[in-house]
N, C-alpha and C positions, 0 to 999 in steps of 0.2 A: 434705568428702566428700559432696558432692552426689549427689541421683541422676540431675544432668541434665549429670555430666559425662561423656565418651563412652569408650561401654561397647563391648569386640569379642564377636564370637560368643558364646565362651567365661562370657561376664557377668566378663568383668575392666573394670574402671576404668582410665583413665590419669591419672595422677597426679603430682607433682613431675617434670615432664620426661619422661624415660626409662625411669621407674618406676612399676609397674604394681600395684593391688590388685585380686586378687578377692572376687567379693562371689557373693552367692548371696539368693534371694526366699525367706524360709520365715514363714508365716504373715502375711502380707501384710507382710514388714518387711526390708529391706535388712541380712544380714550379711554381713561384711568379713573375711577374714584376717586375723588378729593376728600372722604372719610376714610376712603382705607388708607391714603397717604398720610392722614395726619394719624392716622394712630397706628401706623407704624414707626412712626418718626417721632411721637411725644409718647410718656408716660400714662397718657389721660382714660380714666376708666370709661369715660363718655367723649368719645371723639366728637362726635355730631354735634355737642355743646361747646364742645373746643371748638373747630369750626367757626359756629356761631361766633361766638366771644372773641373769635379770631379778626371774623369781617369788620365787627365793629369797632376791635380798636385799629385795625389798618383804616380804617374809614374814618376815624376822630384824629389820626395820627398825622396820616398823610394825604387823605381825601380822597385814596382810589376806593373804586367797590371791587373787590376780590369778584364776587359772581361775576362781574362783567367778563372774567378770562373763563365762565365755566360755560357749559351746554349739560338740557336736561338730557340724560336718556334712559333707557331700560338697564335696569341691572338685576340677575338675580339675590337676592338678599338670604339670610342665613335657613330662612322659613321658607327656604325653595322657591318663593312668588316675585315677580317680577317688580319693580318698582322703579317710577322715574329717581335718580337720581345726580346731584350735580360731578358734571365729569369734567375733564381737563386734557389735551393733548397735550404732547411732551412737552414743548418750550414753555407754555401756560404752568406746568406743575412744574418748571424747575421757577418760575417767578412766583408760585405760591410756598415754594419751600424756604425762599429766601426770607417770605416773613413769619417763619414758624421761631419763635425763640425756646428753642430746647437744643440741651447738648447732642441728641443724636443727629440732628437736621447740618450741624456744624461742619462733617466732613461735604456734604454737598454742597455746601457755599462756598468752603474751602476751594472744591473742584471747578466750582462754576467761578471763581474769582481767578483760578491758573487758566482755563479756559479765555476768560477774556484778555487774561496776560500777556498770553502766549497768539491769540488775535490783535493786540496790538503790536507785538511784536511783527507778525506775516505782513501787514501794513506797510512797516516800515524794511524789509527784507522780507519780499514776495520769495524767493529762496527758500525760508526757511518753512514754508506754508509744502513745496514740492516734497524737503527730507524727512517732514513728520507723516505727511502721505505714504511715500514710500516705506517707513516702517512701518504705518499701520498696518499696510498689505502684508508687508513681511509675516509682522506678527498672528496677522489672519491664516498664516501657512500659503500664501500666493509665490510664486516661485518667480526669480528673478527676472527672467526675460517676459513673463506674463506682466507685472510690474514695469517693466522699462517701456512697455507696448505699450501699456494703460496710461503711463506718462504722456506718452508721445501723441497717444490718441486725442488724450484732454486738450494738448495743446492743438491741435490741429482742430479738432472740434471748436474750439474758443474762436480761433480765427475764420473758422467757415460759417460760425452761426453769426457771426458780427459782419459776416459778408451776404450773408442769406437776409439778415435784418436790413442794411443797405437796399437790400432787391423787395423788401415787402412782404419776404416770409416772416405772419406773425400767429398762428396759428398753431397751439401747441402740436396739434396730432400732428400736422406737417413737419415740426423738428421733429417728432419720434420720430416718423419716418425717416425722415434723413437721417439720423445718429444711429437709425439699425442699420443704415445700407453702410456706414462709415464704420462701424462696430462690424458688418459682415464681412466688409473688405479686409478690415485689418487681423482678424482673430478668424473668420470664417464660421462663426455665430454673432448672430442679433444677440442684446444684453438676455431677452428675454429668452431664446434656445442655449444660453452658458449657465446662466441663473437655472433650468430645470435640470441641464448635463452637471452642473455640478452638486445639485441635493441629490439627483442618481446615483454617485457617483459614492456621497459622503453617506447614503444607505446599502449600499453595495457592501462599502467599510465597516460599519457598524452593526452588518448582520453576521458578516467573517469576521 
């Protein structure tokens, strides 16, 4: 559930094929429908009573209440009209997917099970937590020596904010600031002047 998968008007996503989730921006954080995810993810001609049926056996089963990971909000609904309904940030909907029992939900539990694998692993060989970083970038099209910066940056950042906590800096906006002045020195843009040069740059491409 990216947020760079494409979105219509509405702020829906498209998703498995022919199946759509809506999502909504509230507090600078992507939430999702928790009906559009399960009936994307199950066979169910009536999600919203899946759902239901769903809370209450996770709730006889195991004693959590599934609502408790959700927030009411507005969503447009098929009849064009706004309606509250329950929504989920990402980490929230990959622990509600975990207890969807259908074959399609299976490849995400799968992932989220390599995911934790592959974090116990960094754990124990903090190394191998850097060479999966760096191909990510790779694979994002980042080009080598922007990569080895970004390395280098991380680490240097890691030690100056654990030295700036020592001195009392605890205030978010005061690390931003800092991390743009340490991001300007090192690359000659703040994250957030490379962040805009670079979608210029990737619409520049895509109208040539």
């Amino acid at each position: 559930m990216s947020d760079e998968l494409p979105a219509d008007s509405q702020g829906r996503m498209v998703v498995f094929g022919a199946k759509q989730i809506r999502r909504t921006l509230k507090d600078g954080e992507w939430f999702f429908s928790v009906v559009d995810i399960v009936g994307a993810l199950t066979d169910s001609e009536n999600p919203r009573d899946y759902w239901y049926r769903m809370k209450q056996r996770e709730k006889e089963s195991s004693g959590i209440e599934l609502s408790t990971f959700c927030r009411q909000l507005r969503l447009t609904s098929s009849d064009g009209k706004t309606y509250k309904t329950e929504c989920v940030n990402t980490e929230s909907a990959f622990r509600i997917i975990q207890s969807i029992p259908s074959p399609k939900a299976e490849p995400f539990k799968r992932w989220l099970a390599e995911v934790g694998y592959q974090r116990v692993q960094e754990i124990e060989n903090p190394e191998l937590a850097q060479q999966r970083m760096r191909q990510l970038y790779k694979d994002k099209g980042y080009p080598d020596d922007w990569i080895e910066k970004r390395v280098r940056g991380i680490a240097v950042r890691d030690e100056l904010t654990g030295e700036w906590k020592d001195r009392g800096v605890q205030e978010q906006k005061e690390f931003a600031i800092l991390t743009a002045e340490i991001s300007k020195a090192t690359f000659g843009l703040t994250p957030a002047e490379y962040k805009k040069s670079r979608a210029s740059n990737v619409k520049t491409c895509a109208i040539t």
